[in-house]
C-alpha positions as CSV (number, residue, x, y, z in Angstrom):
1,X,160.6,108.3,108.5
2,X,158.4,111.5,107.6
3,X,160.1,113.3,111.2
4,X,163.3,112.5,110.1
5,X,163.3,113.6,106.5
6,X,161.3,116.7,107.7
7,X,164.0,117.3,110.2
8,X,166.9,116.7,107.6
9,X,165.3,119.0,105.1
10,X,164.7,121.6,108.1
11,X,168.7,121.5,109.2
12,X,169.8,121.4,105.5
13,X,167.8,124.7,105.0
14,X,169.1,126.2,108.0
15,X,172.4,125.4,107.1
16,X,171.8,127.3,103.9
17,X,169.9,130.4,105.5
18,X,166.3,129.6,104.8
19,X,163.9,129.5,107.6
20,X,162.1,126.5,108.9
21,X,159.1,128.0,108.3
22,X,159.4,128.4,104.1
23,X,160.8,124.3,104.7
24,X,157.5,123.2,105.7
25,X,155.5,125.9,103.0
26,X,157.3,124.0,100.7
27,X,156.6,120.4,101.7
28,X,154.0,118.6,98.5
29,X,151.6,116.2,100.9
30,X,150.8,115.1,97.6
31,X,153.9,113.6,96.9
32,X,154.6,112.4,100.2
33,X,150.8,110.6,99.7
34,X,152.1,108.9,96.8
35,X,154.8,107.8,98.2
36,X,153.0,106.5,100.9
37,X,150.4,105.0,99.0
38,X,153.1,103.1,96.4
39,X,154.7,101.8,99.5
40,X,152.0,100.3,100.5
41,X,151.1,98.3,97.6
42,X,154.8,97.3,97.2
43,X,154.4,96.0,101.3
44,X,151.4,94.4,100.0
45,X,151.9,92.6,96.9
46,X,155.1,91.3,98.9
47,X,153.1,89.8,102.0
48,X,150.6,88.2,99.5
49,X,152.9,86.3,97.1
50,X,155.0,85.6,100.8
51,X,152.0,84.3,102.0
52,X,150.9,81.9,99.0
53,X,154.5,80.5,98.9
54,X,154.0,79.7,102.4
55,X,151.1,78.1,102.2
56,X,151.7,76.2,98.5
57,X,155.0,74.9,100.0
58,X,158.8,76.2,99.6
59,X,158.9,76.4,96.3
60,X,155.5,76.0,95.2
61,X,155.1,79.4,94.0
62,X,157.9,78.6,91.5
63,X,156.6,75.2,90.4
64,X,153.4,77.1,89.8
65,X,154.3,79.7,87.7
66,X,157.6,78.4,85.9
67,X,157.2,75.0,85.6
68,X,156.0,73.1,81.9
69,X,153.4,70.5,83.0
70,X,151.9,68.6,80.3
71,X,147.8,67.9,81.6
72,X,147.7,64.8,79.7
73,X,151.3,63.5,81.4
74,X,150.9,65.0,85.3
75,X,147.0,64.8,86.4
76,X,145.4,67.0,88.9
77,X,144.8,66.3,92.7
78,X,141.2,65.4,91.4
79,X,141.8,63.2,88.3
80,X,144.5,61.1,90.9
81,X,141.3,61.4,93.4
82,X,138.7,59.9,91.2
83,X,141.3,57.1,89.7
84,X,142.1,56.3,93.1
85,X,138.4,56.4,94.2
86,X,137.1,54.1,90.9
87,X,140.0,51.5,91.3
88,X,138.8,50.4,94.9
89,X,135.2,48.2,94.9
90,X,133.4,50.1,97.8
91,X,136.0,52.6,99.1
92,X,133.0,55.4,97.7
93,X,130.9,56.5,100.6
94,X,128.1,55.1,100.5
95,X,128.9,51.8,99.3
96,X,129.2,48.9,101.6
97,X,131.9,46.7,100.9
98,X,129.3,43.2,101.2
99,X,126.7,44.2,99.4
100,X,123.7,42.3,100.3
């Protein structure tokens, strides 16, 4: 993308009757680093939130940040875990199922 912009500026210049020489004098690398560097973190901050919705389910990502849960109404993964885990007599490791 750099070459061809470079080479787009160049032809527009020569078109105009500038050399190529005062083209690339005029070229700000500190522009074209910010640029760079925005890009970047644009690329970024896409693949990550890409990458969480892939991994929390289509959707999930959504649900997360948009959906109204009440706690006391929709319990976690570990409240279900431990209800699950206390409703069954010796389903805890450790615990026989005949005690002795």
């Amino acid at each position: 993308m750099f070459f061809a912009r470079l080479i787009e500026k160049g032809i527009e210049d020569w078109v105009h009757g500038k050399p190529f020489s005062e083209t690339v004098a005029n070229f700000s690398w500190h522009r074209f680093s910010a640029i760079q560097i925005w890009l970047f973190v644009l690329f970024l901050i896409y693949v990550t939130f890409s990458e969480l919705n892939q991994l929390l389910g289509e959707g999930g990502l959504y649900r997360l940040f948009f959906d109204q849960r009440s706690a006391e109404l929709n319990p976690g993964r570990g409240e279900r875990a431990k209800t699950l885990a206390s409703s069954r007599p010796g389903s805890i490791a450790g615990q026989s199922r005949n005690p002795p």
